[in-house]
N, C-alpha and C positions, 0 to 999 in steps of 0.2 A: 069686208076687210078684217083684218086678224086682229085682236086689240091688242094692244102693246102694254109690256108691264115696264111701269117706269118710277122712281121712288117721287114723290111727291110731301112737300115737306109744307105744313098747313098750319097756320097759327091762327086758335081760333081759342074764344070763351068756352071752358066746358059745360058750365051750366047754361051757357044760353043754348045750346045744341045738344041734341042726342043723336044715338051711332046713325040710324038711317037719316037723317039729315047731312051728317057727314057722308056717308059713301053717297050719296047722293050729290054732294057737291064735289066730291072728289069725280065723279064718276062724269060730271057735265068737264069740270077743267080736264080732263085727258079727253073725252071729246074735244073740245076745240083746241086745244095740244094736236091733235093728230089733224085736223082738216088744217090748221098755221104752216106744220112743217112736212108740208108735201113740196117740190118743187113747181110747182104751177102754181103755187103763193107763192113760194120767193122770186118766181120770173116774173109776176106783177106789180109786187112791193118792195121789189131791190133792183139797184143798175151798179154798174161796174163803171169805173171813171178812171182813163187808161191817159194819166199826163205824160206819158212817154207817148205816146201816141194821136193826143188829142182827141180820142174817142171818149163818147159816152154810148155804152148799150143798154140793152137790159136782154138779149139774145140768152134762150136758154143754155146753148152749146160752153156762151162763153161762161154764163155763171155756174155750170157743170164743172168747167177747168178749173177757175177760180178757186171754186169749195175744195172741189178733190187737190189741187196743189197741198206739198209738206212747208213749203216757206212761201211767201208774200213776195212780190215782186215789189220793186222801189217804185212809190208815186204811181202805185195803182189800189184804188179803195173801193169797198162793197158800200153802198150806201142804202141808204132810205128813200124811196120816193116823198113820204112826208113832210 
């Protein structure tokens, strides 16, 4: 997979760290940055909750619509399995 360049904003003590400690830990959080926001994580740890409709899914198709929509429908929300 292609790494993705993404700004990342770090608050850290400078003297308890030096530079390759840092890119080191910048470098583990965009690792697991990138395995979070695939959608095959958000089809296991998100459902859609459709009160217009009395559904709950977690269906990839429907949490593909969801995302890609420009406005939110009324009383329907992306939720957390947690």
């Amino acid at each position: 997979m292609k790494p993705v360049e993404r700004d990342l904003l770090i608050l850290l003590h400078e003297e308890r760290y030096n530079e390759q400690q840092i890119q080191f830990a910048v470098k583990q959080i965009s690792e697991m940055l990138t395995v979070v926001e695939t959608m095959e994580y958000l089809c296991a740890v998100m459902e859609v909750v459709d009160c217009n409709k009395s559904r709950v899914t977690s269906k990839r198709s429907v949490l593909e619509k969801v995302f890609a929509r420009k406005t939110q429908r009324a009383f329907e929300f992306v939720v957390h399995k947690n």
